[in-house]
Backbone as a chain_set.jsonl record, in Angstrom:
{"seq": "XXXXXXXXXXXXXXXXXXXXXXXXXXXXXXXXXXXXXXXXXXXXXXXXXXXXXXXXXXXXXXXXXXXXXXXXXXXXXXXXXXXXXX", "coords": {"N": [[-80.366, 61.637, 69.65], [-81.123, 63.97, 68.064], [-83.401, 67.593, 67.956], [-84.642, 69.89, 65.815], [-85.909, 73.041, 65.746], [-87.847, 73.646, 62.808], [-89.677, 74.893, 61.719], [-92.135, 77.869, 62.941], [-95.22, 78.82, 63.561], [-98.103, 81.03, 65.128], [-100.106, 78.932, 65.68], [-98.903, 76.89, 65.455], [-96.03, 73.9, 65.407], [-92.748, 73.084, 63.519], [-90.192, 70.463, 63.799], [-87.879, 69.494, 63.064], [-85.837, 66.211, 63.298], [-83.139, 64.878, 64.495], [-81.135, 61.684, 63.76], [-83.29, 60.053, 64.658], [-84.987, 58.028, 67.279], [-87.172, 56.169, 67.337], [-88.14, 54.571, 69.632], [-88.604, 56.721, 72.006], [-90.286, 58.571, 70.176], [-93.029, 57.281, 69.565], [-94.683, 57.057, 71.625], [-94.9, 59.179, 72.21], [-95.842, 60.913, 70.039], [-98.084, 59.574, 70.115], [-99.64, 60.386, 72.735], [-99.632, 62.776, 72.201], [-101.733, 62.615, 70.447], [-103.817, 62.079, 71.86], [-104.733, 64.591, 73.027], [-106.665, 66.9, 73.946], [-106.234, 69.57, 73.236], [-104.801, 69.586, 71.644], [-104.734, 69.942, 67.525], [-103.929, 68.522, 65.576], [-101.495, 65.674, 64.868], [-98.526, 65.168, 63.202], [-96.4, 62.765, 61.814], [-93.93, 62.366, 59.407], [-91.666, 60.75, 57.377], [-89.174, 61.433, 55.62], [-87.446, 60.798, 52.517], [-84.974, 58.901, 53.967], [-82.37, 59.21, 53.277], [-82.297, 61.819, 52.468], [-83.746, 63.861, 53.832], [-84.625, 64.643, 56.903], [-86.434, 63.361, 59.72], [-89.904, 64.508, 60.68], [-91.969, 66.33, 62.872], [-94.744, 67.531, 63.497], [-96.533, 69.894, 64.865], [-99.896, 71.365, 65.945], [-102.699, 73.507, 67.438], [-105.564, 73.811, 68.95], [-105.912, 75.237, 71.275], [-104.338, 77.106, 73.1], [-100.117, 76.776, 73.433], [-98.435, 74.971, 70.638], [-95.749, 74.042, 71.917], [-96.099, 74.348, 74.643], [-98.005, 71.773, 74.449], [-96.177, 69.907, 73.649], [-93.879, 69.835, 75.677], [-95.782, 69.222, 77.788], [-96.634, 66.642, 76.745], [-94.446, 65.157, 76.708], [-93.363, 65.287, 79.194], [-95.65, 63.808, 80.512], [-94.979, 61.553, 79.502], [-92.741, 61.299, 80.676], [-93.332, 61.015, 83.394], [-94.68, 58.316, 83.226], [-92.462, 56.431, 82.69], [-90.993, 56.614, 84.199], [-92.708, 55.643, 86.592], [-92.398, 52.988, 85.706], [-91.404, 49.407, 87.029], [-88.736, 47.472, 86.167], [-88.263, 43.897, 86.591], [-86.348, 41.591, 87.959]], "CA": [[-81.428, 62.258, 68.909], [-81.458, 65.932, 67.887], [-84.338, 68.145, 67.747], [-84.278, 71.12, 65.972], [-87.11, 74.02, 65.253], [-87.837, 74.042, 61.719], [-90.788, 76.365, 61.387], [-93.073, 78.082, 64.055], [-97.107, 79.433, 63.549], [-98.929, 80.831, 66.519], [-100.465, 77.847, 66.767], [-98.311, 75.003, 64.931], [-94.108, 73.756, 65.302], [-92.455, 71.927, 62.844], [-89.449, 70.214, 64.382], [-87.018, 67.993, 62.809], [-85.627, 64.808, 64.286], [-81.867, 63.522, 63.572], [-80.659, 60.115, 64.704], [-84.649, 59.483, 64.837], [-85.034, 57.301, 67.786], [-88.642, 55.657, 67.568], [-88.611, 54.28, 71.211], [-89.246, 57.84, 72.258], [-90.922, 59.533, 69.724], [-93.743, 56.842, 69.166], [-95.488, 56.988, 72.571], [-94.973, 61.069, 72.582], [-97.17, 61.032, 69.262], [-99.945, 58.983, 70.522], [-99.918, 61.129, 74.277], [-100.202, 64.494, 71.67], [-103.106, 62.605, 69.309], [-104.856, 62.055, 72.71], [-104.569, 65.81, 73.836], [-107.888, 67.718, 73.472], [-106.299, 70.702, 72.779], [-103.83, 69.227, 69.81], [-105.686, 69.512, 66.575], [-103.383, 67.992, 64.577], [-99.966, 65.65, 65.238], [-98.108, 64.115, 62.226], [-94.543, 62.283, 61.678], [-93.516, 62.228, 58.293], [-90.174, 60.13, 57.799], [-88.837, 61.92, 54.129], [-86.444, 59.945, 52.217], [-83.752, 58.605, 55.524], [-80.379, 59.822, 53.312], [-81.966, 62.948, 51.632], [-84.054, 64.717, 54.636], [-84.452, 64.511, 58.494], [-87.813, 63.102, 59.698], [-90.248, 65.818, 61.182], [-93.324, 66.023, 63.649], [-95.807, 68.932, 63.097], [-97.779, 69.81, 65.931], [-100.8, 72.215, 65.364], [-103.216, 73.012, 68.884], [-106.65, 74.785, 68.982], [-105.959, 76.077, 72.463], [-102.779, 77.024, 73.934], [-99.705, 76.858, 72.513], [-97.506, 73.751, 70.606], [-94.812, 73.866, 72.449], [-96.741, 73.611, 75.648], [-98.504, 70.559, 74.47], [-95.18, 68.61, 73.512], [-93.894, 69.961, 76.81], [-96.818, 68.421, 78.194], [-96.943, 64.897, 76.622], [-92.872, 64.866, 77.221], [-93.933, 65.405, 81.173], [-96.684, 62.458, 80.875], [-93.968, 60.302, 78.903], [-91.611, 60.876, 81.594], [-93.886, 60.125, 84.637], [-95.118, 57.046, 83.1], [-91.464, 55.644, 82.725], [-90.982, 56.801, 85.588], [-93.216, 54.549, 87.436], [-92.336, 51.214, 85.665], [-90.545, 48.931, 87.543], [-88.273, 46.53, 86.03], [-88.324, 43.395, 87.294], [-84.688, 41.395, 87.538]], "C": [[-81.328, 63.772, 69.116], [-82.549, 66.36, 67.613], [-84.189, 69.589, 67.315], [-85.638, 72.047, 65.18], [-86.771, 74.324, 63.858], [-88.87, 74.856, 61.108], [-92.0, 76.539, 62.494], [-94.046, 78.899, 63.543], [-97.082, 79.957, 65.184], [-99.169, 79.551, 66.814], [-100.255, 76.131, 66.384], [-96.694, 75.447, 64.907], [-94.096, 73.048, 64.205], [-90.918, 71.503, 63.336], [-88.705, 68.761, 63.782], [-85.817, 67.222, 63.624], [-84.345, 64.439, 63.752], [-81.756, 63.305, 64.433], [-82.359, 60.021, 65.296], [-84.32, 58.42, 66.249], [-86.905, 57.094, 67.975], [-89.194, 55.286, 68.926], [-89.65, 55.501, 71.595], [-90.439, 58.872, 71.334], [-92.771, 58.942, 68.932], [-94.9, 57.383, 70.406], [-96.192, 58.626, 72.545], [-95.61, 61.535, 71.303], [-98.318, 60.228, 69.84], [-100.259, 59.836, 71.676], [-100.497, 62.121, 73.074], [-100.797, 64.112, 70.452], [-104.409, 62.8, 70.205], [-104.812, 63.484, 73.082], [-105.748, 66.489, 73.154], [-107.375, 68.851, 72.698], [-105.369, 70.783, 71.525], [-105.084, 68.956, 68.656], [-105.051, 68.411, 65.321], [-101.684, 66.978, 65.185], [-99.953, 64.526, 63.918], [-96.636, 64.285, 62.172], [-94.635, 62.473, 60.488], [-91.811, 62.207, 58.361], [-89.913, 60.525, 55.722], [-87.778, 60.889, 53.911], [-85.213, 59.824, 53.177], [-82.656, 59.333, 54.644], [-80.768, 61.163, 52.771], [-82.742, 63.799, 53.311], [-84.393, 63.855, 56.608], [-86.106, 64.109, 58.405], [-88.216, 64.596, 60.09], [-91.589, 65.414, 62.172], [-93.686, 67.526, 63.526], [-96.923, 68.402, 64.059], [-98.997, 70.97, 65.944], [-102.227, 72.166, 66.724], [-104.754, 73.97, 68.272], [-106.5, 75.576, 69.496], [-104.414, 75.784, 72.926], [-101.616, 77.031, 72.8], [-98.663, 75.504, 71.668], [-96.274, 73.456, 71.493], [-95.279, 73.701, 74.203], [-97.547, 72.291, 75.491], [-97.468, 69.607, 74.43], [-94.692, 69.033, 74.987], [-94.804, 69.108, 77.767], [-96.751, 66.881, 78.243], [-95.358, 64.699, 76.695], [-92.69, 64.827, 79.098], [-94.225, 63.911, 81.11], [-95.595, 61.282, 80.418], [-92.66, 60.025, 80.603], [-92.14, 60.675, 83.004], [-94.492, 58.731, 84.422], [-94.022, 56.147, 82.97], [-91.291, 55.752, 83.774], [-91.331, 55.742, 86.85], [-93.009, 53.136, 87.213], [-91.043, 50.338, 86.588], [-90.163, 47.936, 86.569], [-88.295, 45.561, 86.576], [-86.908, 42.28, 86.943], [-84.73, 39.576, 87.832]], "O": [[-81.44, 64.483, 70.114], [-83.114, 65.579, 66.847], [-83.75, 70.447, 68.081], [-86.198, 71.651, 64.157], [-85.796, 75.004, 63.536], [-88.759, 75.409, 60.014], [-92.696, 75.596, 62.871], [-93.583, 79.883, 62.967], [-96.4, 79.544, 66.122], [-98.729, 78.966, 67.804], [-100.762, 75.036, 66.626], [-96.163, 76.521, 64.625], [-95.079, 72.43, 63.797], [-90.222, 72.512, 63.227], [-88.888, 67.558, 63.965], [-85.056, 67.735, 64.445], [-84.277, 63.783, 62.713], [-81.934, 63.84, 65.527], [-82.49, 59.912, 66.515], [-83.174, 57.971, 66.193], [-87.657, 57.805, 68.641], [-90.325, 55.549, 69.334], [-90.881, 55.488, 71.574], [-91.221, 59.692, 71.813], [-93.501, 59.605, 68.196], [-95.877, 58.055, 70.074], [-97.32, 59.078, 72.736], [-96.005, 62.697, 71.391], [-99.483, 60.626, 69.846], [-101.457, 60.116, 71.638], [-101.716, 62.262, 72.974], [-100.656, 64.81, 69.447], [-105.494, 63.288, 69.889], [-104.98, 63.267, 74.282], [-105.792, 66.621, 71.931], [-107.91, 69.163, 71.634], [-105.223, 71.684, 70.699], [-106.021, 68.162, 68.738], [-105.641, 67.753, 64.464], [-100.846, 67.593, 65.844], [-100.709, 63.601, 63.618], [-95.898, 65.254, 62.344], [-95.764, 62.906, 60.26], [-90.996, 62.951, 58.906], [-90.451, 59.899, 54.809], [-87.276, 60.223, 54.817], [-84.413, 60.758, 53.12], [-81.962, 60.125, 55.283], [-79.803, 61.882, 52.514], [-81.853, 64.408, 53.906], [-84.293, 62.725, 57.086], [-86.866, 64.371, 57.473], [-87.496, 65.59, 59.998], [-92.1, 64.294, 62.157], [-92.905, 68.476, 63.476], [-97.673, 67.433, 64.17], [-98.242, 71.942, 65.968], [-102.738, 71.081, 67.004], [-104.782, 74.657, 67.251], [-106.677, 76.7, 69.028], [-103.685, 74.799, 73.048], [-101.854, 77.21, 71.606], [-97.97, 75.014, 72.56], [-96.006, 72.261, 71.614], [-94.684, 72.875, 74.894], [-97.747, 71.696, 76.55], [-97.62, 68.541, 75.027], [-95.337, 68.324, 75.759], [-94.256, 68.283, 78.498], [-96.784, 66.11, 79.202], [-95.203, 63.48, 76.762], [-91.874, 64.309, 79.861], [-93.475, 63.001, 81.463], [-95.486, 60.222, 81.035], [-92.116, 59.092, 81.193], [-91.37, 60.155, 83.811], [-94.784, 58.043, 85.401], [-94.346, 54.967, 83.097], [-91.473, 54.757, 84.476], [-90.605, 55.236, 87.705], [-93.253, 52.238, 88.018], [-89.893, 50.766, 86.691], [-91.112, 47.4, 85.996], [-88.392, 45.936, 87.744], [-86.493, 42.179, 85.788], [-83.716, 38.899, 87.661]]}, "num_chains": 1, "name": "protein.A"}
């Protein structure tokens, strides 16, 4: 999965996604719907062969890129802790 900055606001990213992988990028929208200070988080998956998906993040307080920072933290201490069991 690639991530690459496709347009920056003060206080919104837009960041498109190739080789989409949903595993990761489902949980890390719901962490940054729950975030007080995110006002806004949306996927939009454009036609798969003509454009790249995208996530648009948009904050009240602070700035986007510290909130995905953020819920990419919480994503990775909560895997973190699961144990497999064999």
């Amino acid at each position: 999965m690639e991530l690459n900055l496709a347009e920056k606001t003060k206080d919104s990213v837009t960041i498109r996604i190739k080789d989409t992988n949903m595993t990761l990028i489902t949980p890390l929208l719901h962490i940054l719907s729950d975030d007080a200070n995110v006002s806004m988080v949306r996927y939009a998956d454009e036609h798969p062969e003509l454009e790249d998906p995208i996530i648009f993040v948009s904050v009240k307080k602070g700035t986007p890129e510290e909130a995905i920072k953020k819920a990419a933290l919480a994503m990775s201490e909560y895997y973190a802790t699961l144990k497999i069991n064999k």
